[in-house]
PDB file of N, CA, C and O in Angstrom:
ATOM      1  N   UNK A   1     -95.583   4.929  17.476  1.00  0.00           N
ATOM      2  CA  UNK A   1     -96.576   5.545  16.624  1.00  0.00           C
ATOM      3  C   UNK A   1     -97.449   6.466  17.479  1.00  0.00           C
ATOM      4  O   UNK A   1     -97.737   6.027  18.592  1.00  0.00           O
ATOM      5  N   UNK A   2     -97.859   7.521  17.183  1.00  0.00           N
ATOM      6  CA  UNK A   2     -98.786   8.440  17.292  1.00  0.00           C
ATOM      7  C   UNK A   2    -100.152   8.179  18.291  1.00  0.00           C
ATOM      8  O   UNK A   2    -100.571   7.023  18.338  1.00  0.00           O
ATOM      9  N   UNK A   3    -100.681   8.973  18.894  1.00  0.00           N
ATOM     10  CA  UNK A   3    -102.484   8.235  19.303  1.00  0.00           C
ATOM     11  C   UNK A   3    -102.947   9.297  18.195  1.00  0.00           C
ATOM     12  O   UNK A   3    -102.334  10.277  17.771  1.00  0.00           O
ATOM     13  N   UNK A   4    -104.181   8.818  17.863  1.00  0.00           N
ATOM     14  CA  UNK A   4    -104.995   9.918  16.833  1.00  0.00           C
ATOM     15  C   UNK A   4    -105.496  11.213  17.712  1.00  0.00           C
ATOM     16  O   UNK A   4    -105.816  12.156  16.988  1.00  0.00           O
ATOM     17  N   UNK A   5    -105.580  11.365  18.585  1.00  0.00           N
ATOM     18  CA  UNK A   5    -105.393  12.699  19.464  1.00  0.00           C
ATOM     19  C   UNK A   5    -104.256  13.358  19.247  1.00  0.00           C
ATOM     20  O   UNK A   5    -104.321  14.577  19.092  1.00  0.00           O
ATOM     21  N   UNK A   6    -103.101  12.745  19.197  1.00  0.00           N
ATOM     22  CA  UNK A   6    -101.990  13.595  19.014  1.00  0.00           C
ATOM     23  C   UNK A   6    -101.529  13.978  17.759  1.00  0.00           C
ATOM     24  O   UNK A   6    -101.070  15.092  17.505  1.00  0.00           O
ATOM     25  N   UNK A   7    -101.683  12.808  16.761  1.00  0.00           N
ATOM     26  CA  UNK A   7    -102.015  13.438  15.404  1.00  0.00           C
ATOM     27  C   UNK A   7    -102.721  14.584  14.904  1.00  0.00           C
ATOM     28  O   UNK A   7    -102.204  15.445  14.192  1.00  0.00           O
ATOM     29  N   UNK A   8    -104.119  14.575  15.359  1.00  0.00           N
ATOM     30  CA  UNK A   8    -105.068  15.657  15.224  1.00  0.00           C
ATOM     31  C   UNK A   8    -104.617  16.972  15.727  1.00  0.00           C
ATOM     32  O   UNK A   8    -105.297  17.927  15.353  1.00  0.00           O
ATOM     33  N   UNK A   9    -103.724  17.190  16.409  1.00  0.00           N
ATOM     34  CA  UNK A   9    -103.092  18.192  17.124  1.00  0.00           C
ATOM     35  C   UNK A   9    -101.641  18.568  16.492  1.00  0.00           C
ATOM     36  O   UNK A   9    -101.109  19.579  16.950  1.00  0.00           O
ATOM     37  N   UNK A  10    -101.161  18.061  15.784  1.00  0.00           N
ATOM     38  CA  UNK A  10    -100.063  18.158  14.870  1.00  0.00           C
ATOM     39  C   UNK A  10    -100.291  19.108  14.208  1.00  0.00           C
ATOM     40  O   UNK A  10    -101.399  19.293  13.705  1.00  0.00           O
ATOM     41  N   UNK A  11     -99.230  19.962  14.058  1.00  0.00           N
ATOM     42  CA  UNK A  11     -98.959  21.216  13.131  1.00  0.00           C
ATOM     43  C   UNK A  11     -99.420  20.704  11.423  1.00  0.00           C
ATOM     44  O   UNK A  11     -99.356  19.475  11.399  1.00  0.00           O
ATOM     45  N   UNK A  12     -99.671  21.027  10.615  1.00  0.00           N
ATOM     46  CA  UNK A  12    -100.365  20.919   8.898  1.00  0.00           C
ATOM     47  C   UNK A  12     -99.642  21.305   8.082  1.00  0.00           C
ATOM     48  O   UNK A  12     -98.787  22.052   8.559  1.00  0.00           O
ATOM     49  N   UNK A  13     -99.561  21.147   6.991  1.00  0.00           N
ATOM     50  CA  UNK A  13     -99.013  21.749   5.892  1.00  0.00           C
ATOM     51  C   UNK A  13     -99.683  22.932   5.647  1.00  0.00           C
ATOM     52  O   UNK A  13     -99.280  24.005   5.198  1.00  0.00           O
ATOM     53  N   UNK A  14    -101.066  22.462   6.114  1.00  0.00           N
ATOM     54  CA  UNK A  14    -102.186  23.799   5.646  1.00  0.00           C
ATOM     55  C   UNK A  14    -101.759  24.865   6.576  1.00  0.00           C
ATOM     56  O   UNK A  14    -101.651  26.023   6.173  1.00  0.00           O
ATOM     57  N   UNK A  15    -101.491  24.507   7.903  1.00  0.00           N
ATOM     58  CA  UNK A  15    -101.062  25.307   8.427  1.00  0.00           C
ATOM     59  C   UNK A  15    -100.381  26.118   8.077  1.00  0.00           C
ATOM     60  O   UNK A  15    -100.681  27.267   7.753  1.00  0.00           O
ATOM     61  N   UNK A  16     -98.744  25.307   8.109  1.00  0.00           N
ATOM     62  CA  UNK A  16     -97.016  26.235   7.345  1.00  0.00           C
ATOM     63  C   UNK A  16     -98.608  27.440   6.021  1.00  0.00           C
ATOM     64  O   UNK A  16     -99.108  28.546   6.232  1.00  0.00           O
ATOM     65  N   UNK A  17     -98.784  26.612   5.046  1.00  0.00           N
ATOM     66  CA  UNK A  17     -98.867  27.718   4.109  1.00  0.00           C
ATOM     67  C   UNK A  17     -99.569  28.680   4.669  1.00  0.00           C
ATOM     68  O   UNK A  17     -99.026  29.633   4.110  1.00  0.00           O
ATOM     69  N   UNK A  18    -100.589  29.281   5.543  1.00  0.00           N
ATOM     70  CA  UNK A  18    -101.193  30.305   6.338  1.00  0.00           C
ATOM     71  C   UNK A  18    -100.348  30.726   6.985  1.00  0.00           C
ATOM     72  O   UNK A  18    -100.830  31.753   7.464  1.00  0.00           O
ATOM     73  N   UNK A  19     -98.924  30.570   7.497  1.00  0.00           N
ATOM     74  CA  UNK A  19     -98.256  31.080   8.288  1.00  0.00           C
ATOM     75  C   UNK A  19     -97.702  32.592   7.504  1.00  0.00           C
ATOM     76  O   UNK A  19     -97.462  32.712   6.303  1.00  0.00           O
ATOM     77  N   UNK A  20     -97.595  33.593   8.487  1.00  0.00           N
ATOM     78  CA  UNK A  20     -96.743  34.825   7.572  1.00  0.00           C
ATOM     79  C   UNK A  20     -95.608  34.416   6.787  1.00  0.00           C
ATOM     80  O   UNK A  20     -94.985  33.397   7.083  1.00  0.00           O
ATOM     81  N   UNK A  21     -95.289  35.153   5.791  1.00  0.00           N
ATOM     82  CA  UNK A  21     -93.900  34.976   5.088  1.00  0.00           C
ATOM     83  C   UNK A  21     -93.004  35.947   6.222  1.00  0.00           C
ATOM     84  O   UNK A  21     -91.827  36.247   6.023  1.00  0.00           O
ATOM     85  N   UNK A  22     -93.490  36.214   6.982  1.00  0.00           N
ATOM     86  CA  UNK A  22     -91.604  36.570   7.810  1.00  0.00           C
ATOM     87  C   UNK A  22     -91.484  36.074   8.676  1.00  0.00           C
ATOM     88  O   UNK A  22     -90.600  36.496   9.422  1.00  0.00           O
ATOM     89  N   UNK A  23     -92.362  34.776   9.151  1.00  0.00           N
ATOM     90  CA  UNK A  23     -92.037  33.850  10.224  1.00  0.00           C
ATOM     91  C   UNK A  23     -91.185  32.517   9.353  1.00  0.00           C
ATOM     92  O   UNK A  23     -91.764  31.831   8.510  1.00  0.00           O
ATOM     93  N   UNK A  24     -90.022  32.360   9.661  1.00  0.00           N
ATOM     94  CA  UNK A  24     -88.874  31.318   8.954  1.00  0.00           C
ATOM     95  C   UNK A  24     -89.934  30.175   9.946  1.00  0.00           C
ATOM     96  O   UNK A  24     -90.564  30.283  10.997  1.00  0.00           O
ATOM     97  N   UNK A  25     -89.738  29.260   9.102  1.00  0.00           N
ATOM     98  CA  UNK A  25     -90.359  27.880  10.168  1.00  0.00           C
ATOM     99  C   UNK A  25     -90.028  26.603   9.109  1.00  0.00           C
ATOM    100  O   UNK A  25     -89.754  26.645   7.910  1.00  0.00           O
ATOM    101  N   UNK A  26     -90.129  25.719   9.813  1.00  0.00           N
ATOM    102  CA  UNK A  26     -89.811  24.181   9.219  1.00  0.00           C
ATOM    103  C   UNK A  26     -91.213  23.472  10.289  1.00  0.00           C
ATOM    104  O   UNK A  26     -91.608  23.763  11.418  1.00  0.00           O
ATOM    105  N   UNK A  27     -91.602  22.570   9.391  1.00  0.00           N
ATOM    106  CA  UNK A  27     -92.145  21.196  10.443  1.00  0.00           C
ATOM    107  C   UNK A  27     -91.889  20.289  10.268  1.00  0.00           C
ATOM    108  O   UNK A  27     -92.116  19.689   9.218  1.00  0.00           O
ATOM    109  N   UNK A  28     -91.089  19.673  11.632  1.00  0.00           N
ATOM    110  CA  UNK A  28     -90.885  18.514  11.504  1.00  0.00           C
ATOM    111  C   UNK A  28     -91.285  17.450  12.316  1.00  0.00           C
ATOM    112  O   UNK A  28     -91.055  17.297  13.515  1.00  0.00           O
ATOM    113  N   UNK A  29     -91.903  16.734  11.556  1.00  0.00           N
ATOM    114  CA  UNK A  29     -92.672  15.413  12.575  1.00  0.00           C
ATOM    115  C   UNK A  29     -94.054  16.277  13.219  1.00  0.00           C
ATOM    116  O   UNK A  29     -94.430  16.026  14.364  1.00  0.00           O
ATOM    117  N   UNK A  30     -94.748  17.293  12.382  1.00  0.00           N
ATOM    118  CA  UNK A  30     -95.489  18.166  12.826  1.00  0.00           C
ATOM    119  C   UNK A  30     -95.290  19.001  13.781  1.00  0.00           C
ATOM    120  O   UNK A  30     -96.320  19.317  14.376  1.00  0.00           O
ATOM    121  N   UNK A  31     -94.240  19.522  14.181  1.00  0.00           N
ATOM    122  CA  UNK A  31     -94.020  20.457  14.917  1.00  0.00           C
ATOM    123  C   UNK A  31     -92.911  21.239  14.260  1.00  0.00           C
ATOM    124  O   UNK A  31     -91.783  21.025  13.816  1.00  0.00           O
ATOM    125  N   UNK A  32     -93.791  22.293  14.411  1.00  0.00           N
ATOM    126  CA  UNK A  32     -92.896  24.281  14.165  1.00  0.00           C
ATOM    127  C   UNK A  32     -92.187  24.133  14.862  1.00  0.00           C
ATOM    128  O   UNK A  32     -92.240  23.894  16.069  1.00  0.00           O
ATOM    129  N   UNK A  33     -90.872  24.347  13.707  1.00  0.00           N
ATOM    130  CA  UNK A  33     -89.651  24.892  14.782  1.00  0.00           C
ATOM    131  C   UNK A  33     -89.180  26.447  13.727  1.00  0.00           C
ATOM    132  O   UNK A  33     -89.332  26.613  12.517  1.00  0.00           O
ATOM    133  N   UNK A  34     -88.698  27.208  14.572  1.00  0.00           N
ATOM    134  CA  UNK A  34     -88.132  28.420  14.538  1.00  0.00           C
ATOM    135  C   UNK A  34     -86.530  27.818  13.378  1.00  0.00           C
ATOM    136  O   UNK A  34     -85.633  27.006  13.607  1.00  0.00           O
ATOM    137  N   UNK A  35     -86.840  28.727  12.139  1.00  0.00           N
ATOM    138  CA  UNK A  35     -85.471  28.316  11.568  1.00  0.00           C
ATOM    139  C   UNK A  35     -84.553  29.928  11.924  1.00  0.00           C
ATOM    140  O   UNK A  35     -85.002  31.067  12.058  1.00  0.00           O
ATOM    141  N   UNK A  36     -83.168  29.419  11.990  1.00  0.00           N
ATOM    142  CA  UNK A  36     -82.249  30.416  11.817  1.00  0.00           C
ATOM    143  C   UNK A  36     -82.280  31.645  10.711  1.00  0.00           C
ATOM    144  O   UNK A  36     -83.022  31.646   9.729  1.00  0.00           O
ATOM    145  N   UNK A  37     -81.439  32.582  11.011  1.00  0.00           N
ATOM    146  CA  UNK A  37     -81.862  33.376  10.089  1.00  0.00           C
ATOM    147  C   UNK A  37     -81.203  32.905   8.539  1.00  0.00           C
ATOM    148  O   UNK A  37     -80.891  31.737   8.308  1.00  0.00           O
ATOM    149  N   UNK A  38     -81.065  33.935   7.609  1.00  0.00           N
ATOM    150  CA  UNK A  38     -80.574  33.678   6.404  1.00  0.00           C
ATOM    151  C   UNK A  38     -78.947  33.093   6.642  1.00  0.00           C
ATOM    152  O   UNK A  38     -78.416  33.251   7.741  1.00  0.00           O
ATOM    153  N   UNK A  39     -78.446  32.623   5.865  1.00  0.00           N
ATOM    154  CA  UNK A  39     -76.827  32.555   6.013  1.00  0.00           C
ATOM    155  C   UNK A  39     -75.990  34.101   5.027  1.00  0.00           C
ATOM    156  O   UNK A  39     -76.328  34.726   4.022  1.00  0.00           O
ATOM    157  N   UNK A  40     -75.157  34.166   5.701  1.00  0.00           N
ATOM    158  CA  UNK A  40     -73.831  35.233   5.305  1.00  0.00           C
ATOM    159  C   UNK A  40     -73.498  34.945   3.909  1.00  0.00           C
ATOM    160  O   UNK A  40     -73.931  33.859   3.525  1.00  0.00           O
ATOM    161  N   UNK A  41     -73.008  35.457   3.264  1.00  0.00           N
ATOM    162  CA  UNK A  41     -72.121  35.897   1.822  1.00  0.00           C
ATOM    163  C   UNK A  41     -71.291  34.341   1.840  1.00  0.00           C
ATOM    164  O   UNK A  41     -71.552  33.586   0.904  1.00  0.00           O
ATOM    165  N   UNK A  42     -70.210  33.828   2.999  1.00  0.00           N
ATOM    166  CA  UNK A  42     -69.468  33.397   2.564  1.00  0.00           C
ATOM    167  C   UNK A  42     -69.924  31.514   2.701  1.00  0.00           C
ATOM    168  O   UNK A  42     -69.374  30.539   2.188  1.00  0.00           O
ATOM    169  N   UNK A  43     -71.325  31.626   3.752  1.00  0.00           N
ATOM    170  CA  UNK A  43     -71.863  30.602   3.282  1.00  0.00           C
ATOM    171  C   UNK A  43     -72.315  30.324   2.071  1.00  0.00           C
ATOM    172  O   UNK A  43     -72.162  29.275   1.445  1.00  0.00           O
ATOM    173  N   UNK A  44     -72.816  31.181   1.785  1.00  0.00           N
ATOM    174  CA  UNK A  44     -73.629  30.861   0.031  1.00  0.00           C
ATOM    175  C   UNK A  44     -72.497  30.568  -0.831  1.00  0.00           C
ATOM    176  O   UNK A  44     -72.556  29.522  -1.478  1.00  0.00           O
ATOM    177  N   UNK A  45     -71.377  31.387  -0.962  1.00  0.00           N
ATOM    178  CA  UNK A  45     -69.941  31.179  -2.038  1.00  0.00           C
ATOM    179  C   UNK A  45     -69.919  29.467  -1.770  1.00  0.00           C
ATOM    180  O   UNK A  45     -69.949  28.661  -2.701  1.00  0.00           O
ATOM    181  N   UNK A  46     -69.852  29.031  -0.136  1.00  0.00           N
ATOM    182  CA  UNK A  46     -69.194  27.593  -0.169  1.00  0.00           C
ATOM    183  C   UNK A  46     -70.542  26.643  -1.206  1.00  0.00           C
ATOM    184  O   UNK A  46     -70.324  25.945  -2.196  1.00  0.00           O
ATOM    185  N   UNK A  47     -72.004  26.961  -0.496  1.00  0.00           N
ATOM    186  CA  UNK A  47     -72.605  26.381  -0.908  1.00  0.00           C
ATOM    187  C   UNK A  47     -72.807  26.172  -2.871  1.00  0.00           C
ATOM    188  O   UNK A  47     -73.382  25.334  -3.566  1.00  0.00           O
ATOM    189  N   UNK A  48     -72.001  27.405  -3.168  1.00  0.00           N
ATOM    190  CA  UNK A  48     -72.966  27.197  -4.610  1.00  0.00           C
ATOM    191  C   UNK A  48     -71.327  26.721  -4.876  1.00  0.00           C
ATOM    192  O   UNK A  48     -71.425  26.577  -6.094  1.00  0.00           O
ATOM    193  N   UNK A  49     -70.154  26.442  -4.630  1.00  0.00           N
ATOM    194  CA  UNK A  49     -69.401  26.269  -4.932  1.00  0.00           C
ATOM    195  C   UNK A  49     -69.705  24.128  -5.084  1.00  0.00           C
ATOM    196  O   UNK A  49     -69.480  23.389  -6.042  1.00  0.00           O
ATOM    197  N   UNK A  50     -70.181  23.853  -3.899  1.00  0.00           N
ATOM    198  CA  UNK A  50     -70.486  22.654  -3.728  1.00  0.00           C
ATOM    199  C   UNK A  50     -71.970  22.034  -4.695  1.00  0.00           C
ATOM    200  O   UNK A  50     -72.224  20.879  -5.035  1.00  0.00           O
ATOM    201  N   UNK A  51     -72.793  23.376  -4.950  1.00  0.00           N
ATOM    202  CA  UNK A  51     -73.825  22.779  -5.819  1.00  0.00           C
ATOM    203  C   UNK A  51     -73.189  22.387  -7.678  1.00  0.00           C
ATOM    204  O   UNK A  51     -73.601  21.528  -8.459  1.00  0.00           O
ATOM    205  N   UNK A  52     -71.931  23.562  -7.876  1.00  0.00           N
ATOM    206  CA  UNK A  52     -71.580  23.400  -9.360  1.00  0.00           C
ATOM    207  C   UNK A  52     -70.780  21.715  -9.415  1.00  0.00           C
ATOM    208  O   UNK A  52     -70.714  21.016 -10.426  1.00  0.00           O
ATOM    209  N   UNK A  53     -70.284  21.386  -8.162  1.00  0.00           N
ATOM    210  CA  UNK A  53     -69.533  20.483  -7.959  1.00  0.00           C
ATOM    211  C   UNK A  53     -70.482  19.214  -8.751  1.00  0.00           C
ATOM    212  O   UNK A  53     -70.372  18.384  -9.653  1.00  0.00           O
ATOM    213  N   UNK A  54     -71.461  19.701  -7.740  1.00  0.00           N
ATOM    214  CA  UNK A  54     -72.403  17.851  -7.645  1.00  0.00           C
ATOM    215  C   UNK A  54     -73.365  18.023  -8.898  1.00  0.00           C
ATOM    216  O   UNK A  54     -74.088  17.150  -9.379  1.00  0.00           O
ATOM    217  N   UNK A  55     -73.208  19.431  -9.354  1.00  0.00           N
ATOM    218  CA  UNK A  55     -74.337  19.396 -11.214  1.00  0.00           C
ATOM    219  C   UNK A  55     -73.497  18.640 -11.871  1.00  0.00           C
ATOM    220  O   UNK A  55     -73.751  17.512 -12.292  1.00  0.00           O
ATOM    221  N   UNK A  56     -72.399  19.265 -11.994  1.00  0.00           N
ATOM    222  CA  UNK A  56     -71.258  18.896 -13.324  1.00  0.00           C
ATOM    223  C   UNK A  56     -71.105  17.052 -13.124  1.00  0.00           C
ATOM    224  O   UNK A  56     -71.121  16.212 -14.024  1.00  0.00           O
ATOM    225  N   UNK A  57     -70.994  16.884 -11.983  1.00  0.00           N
ATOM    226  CA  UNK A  57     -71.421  15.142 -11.390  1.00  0.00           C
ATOM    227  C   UNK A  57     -72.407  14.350 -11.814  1.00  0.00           C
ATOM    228  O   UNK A  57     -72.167  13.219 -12.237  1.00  0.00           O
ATOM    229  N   UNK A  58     -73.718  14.888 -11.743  1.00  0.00           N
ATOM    230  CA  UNK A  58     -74.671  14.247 -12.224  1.00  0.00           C
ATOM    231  C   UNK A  58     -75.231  15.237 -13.352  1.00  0.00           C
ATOM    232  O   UNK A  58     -76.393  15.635 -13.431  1.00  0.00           O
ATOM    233  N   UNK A  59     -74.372  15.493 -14.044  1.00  0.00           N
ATOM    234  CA  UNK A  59     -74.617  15.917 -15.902  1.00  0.00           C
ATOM    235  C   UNK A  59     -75.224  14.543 -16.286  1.00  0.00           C
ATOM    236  O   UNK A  59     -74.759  13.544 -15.738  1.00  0.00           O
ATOM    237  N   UNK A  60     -76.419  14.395 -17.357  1.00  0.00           N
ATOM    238  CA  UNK A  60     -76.374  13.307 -17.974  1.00  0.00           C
ATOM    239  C   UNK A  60     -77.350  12.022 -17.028  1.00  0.00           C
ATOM    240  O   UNK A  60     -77.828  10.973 -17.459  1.00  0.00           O
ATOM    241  N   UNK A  61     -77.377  12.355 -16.223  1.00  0.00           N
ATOM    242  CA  UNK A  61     -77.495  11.454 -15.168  1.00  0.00           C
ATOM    243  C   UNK A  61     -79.380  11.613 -14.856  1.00  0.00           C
ATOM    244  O   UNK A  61     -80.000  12.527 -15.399  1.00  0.00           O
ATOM    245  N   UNK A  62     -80.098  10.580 -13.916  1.00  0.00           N
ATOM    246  CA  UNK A  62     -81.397  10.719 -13.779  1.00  0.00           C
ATOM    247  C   UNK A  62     -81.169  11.960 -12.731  1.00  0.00           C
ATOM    248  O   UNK A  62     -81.442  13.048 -13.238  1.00  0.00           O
ATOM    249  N   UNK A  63     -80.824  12.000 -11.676  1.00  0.00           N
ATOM    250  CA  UNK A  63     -80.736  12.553 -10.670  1.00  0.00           C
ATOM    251  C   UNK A  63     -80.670  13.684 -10.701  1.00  0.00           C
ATOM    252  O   UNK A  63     -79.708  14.168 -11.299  1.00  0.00           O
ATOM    253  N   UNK A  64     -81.340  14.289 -10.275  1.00  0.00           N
ATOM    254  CA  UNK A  64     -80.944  16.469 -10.213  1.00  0.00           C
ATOM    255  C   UNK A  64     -80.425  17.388  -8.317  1.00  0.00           C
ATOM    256  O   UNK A  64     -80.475  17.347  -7.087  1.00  0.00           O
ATOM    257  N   UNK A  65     -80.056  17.964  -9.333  1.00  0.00           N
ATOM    258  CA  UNK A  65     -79.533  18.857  -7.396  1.00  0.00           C
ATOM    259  C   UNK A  65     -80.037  20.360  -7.729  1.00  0.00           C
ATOM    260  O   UNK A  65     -79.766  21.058  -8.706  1.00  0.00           O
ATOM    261  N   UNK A  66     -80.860  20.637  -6.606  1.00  0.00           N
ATOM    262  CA  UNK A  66     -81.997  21.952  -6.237  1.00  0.00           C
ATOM    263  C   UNK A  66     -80.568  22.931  -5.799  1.00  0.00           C
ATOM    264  O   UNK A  66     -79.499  22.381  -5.533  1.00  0.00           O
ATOM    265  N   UNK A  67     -80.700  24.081  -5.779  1.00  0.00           N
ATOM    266  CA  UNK A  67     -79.940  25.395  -5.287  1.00  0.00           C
ATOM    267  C   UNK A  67     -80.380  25.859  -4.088  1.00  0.00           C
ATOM    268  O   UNK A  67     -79.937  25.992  -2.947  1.00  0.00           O
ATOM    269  N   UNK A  68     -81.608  26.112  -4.823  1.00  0.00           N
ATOM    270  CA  UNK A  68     -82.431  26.879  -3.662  1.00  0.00           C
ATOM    271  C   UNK A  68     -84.093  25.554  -2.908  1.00  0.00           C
ATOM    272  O   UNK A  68     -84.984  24.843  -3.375  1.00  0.00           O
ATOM    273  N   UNK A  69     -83.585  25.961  -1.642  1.00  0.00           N
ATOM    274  CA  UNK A  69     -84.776  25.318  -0.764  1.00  0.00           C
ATOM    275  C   UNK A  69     -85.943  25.311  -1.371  1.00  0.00           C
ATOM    276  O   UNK A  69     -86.329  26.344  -1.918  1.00  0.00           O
ATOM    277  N   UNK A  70     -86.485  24.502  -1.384  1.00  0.00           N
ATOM    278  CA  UNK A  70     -88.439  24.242  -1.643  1.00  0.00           C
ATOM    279  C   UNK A  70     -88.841  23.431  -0.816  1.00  0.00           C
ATOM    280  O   UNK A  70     -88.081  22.700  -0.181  1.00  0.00           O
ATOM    281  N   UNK A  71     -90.614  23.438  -0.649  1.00  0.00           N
ATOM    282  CA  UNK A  71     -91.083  22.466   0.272  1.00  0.00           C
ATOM    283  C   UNK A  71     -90.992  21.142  -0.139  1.00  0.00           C
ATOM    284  O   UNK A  71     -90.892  21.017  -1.359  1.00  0.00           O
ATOM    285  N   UNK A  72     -90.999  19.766   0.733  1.00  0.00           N
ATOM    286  CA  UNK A  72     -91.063  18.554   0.253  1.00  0.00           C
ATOM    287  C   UNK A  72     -91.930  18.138   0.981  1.00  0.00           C
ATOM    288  O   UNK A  72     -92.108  18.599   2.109  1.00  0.00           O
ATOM    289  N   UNK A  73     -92.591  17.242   0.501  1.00  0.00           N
ATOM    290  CA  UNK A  73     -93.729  16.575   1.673  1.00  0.00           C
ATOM    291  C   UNK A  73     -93.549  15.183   1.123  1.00  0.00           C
ATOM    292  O   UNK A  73     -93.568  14.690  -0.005  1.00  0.00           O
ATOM    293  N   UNK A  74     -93.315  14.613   2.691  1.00  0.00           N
ATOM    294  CA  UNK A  74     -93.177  13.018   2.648  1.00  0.00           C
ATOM    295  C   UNK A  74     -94.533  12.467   2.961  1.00  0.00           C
ATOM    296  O   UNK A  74     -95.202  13.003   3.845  1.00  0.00           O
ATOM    297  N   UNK A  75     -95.074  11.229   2.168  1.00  0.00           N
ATOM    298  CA  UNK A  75     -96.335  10.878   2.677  1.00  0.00           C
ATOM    299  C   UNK A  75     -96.081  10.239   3.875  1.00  0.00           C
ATOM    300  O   UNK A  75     -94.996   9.666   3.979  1.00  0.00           O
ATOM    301  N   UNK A  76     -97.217  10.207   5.235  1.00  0.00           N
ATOM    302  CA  UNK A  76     -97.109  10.163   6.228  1.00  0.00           C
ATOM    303  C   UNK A  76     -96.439   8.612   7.167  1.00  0.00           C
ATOM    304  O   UNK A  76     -95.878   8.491   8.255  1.00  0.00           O
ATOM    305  N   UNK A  77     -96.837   7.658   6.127  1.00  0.00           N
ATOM    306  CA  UNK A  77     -96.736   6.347   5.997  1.00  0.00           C
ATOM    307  C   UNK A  77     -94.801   6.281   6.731  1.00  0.00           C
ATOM    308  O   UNK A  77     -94.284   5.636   7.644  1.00  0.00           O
ATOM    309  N   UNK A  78     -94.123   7.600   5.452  1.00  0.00           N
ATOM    310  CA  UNK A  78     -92.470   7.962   6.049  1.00  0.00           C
ATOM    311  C   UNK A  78     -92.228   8.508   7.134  1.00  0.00           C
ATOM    312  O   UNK A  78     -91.104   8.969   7.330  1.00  0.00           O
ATOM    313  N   UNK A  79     -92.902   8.563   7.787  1.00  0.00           N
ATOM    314  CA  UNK A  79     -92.372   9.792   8.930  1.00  0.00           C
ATOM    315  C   UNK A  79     -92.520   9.166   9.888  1.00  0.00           C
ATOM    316  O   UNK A  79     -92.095   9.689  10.918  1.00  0.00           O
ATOM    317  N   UNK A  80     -93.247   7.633  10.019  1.00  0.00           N
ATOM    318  CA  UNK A  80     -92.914   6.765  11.757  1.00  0.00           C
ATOM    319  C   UNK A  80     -91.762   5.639  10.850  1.00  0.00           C
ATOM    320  O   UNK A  80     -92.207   4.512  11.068  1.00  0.00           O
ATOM    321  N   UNK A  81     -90.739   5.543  10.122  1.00  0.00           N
ATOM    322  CA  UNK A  81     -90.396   4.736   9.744  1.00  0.00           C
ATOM    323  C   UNK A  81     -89.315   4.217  11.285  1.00  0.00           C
ATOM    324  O   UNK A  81     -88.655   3.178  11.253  1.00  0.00           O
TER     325      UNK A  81
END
């Protein structure tokens, strides 16, 4: 687990959202990391090929599958599991 010094020094959510939109970034475990750039044409074909897969799967079902990336935030309690 963490010291509260090093917590306090941890990258924010508040942060990410102040960050420019043309800096790609992820945090994880509070630290910015540099994401890759976009993916190519023939990644996206595989990917949406694999998203129609797993809709038509969970048709009907509680469960849903996202396309496109969004933020998630785990409460913090998850992140020393």
């Amino acid at each position: 687990m963490r010291s509260a010094v090093e917590k306090r020094s941890l990258f924010t959510y508040e942060h990410y959202l102040n960050m420019p939109d043309e800096e790609r970034r992820e945090v994880v475990n509070g630290i910015p990391l540099a994401m890759t750039p976009s993916p190519g044409r023939r990644h996206q074909e595989i990917v949406g090929n694999i998203y129609e897969i797993i809709r038509a799967f969970l048709k009907g079902k509680e469960c849903k599958v996202y396309f496109a990336p969004f933020d998630l935030l785990l409460p913090e309690s998850e992140l020393y599991i």
